[in-house]
C-alpha positions in Angstrom: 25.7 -9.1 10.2 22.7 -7.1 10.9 19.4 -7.8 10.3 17.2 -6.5 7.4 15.5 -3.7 7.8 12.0 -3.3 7.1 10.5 -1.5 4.3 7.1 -0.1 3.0 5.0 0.9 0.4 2.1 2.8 1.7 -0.7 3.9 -1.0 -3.3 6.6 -0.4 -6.4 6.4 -2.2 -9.5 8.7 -3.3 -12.8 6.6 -3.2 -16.5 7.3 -3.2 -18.8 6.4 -0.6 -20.4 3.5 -2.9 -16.7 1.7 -3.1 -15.7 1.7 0.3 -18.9 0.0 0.9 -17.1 -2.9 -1.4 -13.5 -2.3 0.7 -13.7 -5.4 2.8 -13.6 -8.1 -0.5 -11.3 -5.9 -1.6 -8.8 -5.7 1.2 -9.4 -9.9 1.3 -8.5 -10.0 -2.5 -5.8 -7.8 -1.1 -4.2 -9.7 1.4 -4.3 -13.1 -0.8 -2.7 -11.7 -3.4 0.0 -9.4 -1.6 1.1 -12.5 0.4 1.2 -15.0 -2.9 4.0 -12.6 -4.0 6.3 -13.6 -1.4 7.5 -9.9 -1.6 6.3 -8.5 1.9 2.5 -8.2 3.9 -0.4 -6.0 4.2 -0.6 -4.5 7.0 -3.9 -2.7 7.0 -5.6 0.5 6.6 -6.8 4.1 7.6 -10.0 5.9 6.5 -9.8 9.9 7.3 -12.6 11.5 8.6 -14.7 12.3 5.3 -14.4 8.7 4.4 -13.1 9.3 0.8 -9.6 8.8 1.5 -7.9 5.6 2.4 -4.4 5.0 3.4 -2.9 1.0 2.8 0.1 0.5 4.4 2.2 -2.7 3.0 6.0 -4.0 4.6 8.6 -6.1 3.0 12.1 -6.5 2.6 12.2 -4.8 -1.0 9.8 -1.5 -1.2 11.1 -0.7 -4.5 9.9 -4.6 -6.0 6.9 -4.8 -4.0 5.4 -1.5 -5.3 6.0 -3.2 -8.5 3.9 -5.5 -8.0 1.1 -3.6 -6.5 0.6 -1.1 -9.1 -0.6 -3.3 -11.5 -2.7 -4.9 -9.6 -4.5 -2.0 -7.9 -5.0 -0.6 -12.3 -6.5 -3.8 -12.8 -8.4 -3.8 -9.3 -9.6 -0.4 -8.8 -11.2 0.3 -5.4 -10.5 3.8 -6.0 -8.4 6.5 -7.6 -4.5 6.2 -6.4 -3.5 9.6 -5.5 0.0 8.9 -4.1 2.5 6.5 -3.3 4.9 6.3 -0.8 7.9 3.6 -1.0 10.2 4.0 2.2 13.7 2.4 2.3 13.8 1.3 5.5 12.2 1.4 8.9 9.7 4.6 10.0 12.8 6.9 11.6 13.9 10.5 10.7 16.6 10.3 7.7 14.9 7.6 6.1 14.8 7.7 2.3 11.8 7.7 0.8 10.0 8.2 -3.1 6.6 9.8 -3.1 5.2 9.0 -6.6 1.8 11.2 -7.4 -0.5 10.0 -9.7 
């Protein structure tokens, strides 16, 4: 029996200057919550260089459920605008499926 492969859910967000300011309560809140689902972990983040897009990356065993559980809480949350997510079946190798929602 092999063992299970990793997935993740990895969210890219527009913010303005003012709420990344507010990102590290945030990405606390974050982290409590994400692990009191007993779906997966956050894993941290990536600003670009203009510093009004941020890139969460979380990992799990079930992408698909623990995306569920994210999007409502970043729409009751908001630390930005979600532009896209991400949700990879499996570990970060060519071949991989993957399901890029835009929003």
């Amino acid at each position: 029996m092999s063992e299970p492969k990793e997935q993740a859910v990895i969210l890219q967000l527009k913010v303005s200057p003012g709420k990344l300011a507010e990102f590290p309560d945030f990405e606390e809140d974050l982290t409590e919550f994400v692990e009191s689902t007993k779906l997966g972990e956050y894993d941290g983040h990536d600003v670009d260089v203009s510093g009004k897009h941020l890139i969460l990356y979380f990992y799990g065993l079930d992408a698909k459920k623990l995306f569920a559980v994210l999007l409502p809480h970043f729409r009751q949350n908001p630390i930005g605008e979600l532009m896209r997510a991400t949700i990879r079946l499996g570990p970060a190798e060519d071949g991989v499926p993957e399901q890029v929602v835009e929003f």
